[in-house]
C-alpha positions in Angstrom: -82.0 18.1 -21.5 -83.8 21.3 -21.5 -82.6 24.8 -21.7 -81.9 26.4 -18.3 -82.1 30.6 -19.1 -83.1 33.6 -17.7 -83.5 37.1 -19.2 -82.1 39.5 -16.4 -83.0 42.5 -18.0 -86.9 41.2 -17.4 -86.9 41.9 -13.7 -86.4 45.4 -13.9 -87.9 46.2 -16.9 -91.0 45.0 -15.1 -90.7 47.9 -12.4 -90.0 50.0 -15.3 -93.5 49.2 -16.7 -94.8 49.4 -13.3 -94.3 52.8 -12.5 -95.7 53.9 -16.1 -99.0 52.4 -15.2 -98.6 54.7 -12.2 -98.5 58.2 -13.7 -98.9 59.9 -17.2 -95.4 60.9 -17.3 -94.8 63.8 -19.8 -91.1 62.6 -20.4 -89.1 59.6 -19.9 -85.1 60.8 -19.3 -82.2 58.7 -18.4 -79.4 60.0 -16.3 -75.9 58.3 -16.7 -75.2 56.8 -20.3 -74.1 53.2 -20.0 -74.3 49.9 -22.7 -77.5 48.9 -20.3 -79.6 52.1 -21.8 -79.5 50.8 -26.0 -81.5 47.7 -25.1 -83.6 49.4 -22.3 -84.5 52.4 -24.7 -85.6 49.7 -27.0 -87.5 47.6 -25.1 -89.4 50.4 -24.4 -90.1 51.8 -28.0 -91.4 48.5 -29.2 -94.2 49.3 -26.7 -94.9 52.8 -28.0 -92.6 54.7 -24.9 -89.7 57.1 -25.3 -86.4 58.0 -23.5 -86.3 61.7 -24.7 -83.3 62.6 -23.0 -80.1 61.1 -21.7 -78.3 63.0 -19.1 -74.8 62.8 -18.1 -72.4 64.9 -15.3 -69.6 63.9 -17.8 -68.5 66.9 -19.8 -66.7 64.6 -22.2 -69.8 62.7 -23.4 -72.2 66.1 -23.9 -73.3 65.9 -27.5 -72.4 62.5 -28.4 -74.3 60.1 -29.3 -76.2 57.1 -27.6 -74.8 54.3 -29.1 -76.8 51.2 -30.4 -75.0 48.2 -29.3 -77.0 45.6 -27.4 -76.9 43.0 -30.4 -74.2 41.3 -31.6 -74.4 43.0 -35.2 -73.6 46.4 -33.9 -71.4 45.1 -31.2 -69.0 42.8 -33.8 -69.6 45.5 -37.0 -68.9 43.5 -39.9 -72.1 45.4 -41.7 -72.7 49.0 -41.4 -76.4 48.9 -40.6 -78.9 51.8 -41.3 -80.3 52.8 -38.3 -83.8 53.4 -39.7 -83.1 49.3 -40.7 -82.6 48.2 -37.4 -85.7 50.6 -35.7 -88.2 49.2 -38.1 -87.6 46.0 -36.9 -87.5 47.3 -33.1 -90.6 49.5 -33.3 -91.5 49.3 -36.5 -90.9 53.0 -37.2 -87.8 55.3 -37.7 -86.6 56.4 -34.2 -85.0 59.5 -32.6 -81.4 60.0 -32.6 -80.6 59.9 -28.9 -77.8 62.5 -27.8 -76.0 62.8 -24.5 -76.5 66.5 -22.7 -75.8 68.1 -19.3 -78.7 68.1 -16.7 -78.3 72.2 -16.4 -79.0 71.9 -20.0 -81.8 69.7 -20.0 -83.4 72.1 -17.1 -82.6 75.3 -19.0 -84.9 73.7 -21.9 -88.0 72.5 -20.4 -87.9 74.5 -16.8 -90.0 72.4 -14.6 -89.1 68.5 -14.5 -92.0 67.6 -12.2 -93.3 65.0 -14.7 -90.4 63.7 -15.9 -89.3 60.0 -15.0 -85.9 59.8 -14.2 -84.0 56.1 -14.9 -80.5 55.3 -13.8 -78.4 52.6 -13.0 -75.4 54.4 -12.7 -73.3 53.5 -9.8 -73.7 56.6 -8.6 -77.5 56.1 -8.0 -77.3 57.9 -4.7 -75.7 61.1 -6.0 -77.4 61.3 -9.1 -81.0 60.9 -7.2 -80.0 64.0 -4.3 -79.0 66.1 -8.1 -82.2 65.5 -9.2 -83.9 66.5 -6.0 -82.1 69.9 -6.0 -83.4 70.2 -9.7 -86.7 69.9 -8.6 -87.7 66.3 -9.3 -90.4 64.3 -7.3 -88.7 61.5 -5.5 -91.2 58.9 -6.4 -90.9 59.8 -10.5 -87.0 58.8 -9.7 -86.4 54.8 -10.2 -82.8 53.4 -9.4 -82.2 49.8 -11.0 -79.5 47.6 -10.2 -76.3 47.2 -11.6 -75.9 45.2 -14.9 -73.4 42.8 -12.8 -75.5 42.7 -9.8 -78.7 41.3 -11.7 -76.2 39.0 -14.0 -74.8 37.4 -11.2 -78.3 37.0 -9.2 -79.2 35.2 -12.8 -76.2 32.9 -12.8 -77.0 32.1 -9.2 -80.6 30.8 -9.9 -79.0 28.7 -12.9 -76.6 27.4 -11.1 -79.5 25.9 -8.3 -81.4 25.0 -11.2 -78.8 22.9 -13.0 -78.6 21.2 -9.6 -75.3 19.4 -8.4 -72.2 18.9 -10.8 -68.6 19.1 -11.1 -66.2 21.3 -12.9 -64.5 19.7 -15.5 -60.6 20.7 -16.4 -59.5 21.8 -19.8 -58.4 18.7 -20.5 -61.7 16.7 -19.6 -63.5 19.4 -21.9 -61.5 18.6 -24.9 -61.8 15.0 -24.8 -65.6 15.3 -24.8 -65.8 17.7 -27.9 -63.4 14.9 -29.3 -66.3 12.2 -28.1 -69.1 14.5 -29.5 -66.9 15.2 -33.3 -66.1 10.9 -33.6 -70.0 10.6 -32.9 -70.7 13.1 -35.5 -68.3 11.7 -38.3 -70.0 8.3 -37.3 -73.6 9.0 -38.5 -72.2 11.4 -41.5 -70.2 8.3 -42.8 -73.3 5.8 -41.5 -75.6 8.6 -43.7 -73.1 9.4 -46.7 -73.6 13.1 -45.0 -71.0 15.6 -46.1 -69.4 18.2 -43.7 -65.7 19.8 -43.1 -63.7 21.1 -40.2 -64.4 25.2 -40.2 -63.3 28.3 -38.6 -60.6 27.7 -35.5 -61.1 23.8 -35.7 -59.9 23.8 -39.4 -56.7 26.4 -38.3 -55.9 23.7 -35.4 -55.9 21.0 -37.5 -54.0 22.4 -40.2 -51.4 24.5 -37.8 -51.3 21.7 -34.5 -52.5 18.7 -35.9 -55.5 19.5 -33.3 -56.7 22.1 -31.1 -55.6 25.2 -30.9 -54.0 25.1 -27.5 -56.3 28.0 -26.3 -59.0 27.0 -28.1 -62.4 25.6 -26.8 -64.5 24.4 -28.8 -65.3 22.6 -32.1 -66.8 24.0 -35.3 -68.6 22.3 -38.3 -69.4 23.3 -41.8 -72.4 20.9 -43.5 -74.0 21.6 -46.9 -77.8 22.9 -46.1 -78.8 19.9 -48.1 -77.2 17.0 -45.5 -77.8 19.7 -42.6 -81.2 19.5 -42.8 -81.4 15.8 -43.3 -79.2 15.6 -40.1 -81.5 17.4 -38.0 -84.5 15.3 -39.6 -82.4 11.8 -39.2 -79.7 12.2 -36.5 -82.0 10.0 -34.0 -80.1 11.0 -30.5 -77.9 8.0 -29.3 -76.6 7.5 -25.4 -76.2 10.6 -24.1 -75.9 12.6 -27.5 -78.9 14.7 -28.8 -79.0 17.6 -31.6 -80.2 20.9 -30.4 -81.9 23.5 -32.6 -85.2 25.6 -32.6 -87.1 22.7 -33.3 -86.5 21.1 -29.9 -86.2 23.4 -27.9 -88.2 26.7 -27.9 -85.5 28.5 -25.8 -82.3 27.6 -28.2 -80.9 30.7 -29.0 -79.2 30.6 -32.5 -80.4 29.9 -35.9 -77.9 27.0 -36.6 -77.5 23.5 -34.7 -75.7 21.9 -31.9 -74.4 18.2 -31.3 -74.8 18.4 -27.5 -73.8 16.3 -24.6 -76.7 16.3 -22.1 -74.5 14.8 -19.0 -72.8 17.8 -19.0 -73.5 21.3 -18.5 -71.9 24.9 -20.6 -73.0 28.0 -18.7 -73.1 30.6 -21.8 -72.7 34.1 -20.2 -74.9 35.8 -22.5 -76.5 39.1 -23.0 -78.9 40.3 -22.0 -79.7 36.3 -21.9 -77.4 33.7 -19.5 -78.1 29.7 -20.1 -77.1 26.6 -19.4 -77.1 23.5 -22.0 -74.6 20.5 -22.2 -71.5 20.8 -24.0 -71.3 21.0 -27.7 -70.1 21.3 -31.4 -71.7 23.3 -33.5 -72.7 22.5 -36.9 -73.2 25.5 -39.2 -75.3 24.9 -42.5 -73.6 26.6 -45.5 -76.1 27.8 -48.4 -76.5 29.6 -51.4 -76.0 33.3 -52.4 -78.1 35.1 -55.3 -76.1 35.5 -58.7 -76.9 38.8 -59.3 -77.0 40.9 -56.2 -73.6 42.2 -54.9 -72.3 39.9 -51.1 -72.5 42.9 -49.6 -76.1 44.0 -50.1 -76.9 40.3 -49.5 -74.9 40.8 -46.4 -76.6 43.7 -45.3 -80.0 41.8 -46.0 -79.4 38.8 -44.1 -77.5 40.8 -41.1 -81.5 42.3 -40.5 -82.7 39.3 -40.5 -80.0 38.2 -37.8 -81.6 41.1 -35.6 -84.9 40.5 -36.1 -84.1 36.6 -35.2 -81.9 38.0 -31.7 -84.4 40.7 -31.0 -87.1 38.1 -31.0 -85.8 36.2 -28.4 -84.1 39.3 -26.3 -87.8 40.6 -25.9 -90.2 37.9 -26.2 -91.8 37.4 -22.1 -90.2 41.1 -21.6 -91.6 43.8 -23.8 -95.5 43.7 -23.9 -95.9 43.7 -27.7 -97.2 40.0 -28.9 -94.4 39.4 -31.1 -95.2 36.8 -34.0 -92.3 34.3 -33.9 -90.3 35.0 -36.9 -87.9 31.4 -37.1 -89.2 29.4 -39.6 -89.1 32.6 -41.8 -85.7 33.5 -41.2 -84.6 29.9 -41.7 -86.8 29.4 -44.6 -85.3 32.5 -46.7 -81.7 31.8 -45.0 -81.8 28.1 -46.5 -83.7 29.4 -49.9 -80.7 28.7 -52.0 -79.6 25.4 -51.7 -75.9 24.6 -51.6 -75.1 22.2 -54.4 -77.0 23.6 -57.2 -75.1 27.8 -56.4 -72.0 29.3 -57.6 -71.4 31.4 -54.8 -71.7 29.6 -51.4 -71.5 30.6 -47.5 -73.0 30.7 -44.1 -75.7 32.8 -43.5 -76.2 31.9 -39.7 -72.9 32.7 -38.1 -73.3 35.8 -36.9 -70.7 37.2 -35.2 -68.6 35.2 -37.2 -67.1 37.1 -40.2 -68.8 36.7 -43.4 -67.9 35.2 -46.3 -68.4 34.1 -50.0 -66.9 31.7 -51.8 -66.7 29.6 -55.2 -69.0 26.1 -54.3 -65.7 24.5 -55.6 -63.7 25.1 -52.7 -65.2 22.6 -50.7 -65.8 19.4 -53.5 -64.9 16.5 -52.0 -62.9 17.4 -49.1 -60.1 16.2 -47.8 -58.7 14.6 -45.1 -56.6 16.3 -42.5 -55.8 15.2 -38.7 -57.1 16.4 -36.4 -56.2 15.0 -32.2 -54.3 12.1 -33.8 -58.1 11.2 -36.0 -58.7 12.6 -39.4 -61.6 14.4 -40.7 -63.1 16.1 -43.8 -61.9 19.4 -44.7 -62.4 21.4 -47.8 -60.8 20.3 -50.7 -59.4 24.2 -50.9 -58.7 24.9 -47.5 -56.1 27.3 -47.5 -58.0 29.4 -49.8 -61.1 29.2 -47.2 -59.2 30.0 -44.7 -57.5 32.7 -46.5 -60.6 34.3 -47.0 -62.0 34.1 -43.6 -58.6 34.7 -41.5 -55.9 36.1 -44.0 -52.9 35.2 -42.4 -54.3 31.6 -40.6 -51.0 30.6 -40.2 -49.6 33.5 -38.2 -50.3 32.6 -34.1 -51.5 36.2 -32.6 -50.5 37.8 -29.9 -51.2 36.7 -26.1 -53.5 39.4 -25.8 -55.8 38.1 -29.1 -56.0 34.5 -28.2 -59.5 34.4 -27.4 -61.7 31.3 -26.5 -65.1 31.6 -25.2 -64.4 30.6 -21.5 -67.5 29.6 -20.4 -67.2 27.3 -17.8 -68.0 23.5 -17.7 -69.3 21.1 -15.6 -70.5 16.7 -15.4 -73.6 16.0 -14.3 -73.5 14.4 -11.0 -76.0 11.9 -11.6 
């Protein structure tokens, strides 16, 4: 079943572009600083345009700065992550440093604004478009764009046509597919001597409830990069079960691999990216790390190439840049290092999960735990894997931190 998506940034980003063919605009200035502006004032440099300025009525934000935060490396912070980094990829150049200023100041500065483009989305469009008429701006150099809910929800609406008739399924109904989709998986590893373990919040359930985590939605797998790839080579589809990766399906977001049900649907409420695709375990390949370079430059190195892997496929069919695809690359120099031959081993395609290193040892053999009344490999040392990841595994949090991914769910009506 093929990826349904849509990119609702690209709408307006088009009548962004449109009005620059328009006019020779001496400046570019957004008024009313919001998460939308760090991908918008990217798009644009990639193309070789600049938001100079962004204005703001509120006296609390002047001088601060714009923050970078439309990927999920700035927005989950595991890595600190040079800015200059991050803009070579973008533009391939070092960018400004974007701070927020009063529009009295901004006019002060540069006197007459008669050139300027003024962007907003703010919901305060109206007001902020009769302040820039008193300022002296031209009303057609002044562009309101929708909300970031109102085109995200026109997006989910044309998916939703798209993916045609089906029915919501309940919690309950969701689980017992992932359970479907893991005994299908553990059938073919056994079938193809393949090695994997439980991982992440599907190990913790296993080991803490004997199964899911009873807020928990979704199943995780770790496989050495060795059996990974002769899974994605082998695994032959069978019924309604297929593997989804890059290699299937141009418009598959993430640089690791998915045992998917196509008879059902998963609506991922993404950004700035929404998608369907049928429900799901994911199967994380775990690799090598270099002996003598430190994890955290390593880290650093490999967080990059996480950004140049998102950004390719945030601006792809948006930007006008020809962007060579960069995924067998990434993959390439992600899966240099083989498992089974390293000392230090861990996932280098998780992002936002956290990172980690650990001895190869901790995963031998495996072992077998239970996991909804089945059992299934686990690392040989899995409290010191989960140690490392979680710290405290065995402590349930609070109400407030018991976070699942809540996307909803729905069969196929055939």
């Amino acid at each position: 079943m093929a990826i349904i998506s849509v990119n609702y940034y690209a709408g307006f980003m088009e009548e962004i572009y449109r009005k620059l063919n328009q006019v020779s605009y001496e400046k570019i200035v957004w008024f009313g600083e919001c998460d939308r502006l760090s991908l918008v004032y990217d798009y644009l440099a990639a193309d070789g345009y600049l938001i100079s300025d962004v204005l703001d009525n509120d006296k609390a934000k002047w001088g601060k700065a714009v923050r970078r935060n439309w990927c999920m490396p700035f927005a989950f912070g595991y890595t600190k992550i040079p800015k200059k980094e991050a803009d070579l990829i973008v533009a391939g150049k070092k960018l400004p440093k974007l701070t927020i200023t009063s529009p009295e100041e901004f006019l002060r500065r540069n006197g007459t604004i008669a050139r300027v483009l003024f962007l907003t989305s703010s919901c305060r469009a109206d007001e902020i478009k009769a302040q820039l008429l008193d300022m002296g701006a031209d009303p057609d150099y002044i562009l309101i764009l929708p909300g970031e809910r109102a085109v995200w929800e026109e997006a989910c609406r044309y998916i939703d046509v798209k993916s045609g008739e089906k029915t919501a399924l309940t919690q309950e109904k969701r689980k017992h597919i992932l359970i479907r989709l893991l005994e299908e998986f553990r059938r073919f590893c056994n079938e193809k001597n393949l090695r994997y373990y439980l991982a992440y919040g599907t190990l913790i359930g296993a080991v803490r409830h004997k199964g899911f985590i009873p807020w928990d939605d979704d199943i995780d797998i770790l496989m050495l990069v060795e059996d990974y790839l002769r899974f994605l080579r082998e695994y032959p589809g069978r019924g309604n079960y297929e593997v989804l990766d890059v290699s299937v399906d141009d418009n598959y977001f993430f640089p690791f691999a998915k045992l998917t049900d196509h008879e059902t649907f998963l609506h991922h409420h993404g950004m700035p990216i929404t998608w369907m695709q049928g429900m799901y375990i994911d199967i994380f390949p775990m690799s090598g790390f270099e002996k003598d370079r430190s994890f955290e430059e390593q880290w650093l190195s490999q967080t990059l190439l996480d950004i140049e892997w998102y950004w390719y496929y945030v601006s792809r069919n948006v930007i006008r840049k020809k962007l060579p695809d960069p995924r067998k690359r990434i993959l390439e120099e992600k899966f240099r290092i083989g498992f089974d031959k390293a000392d230090k081993v861990g996932v280098l395609t998780t992002l936002p999960a956290r990172p980690w290193m650990l001895d190869r040892s901790v995963f031998g053999s495996g072992c077998e735990l239970t996991f909804e009344g089945r059992t299934y490999k686990a690392p040989a040392c899995w409290d010191r894997y989960l140690k490392r990841v979680y710290g405290d595994y065995m402590q349930i949090p609070p109400e407030d931190e018991q976070r699942i991914h809540g996307f909803p769910a729905y069969m196929r009506n055939m």
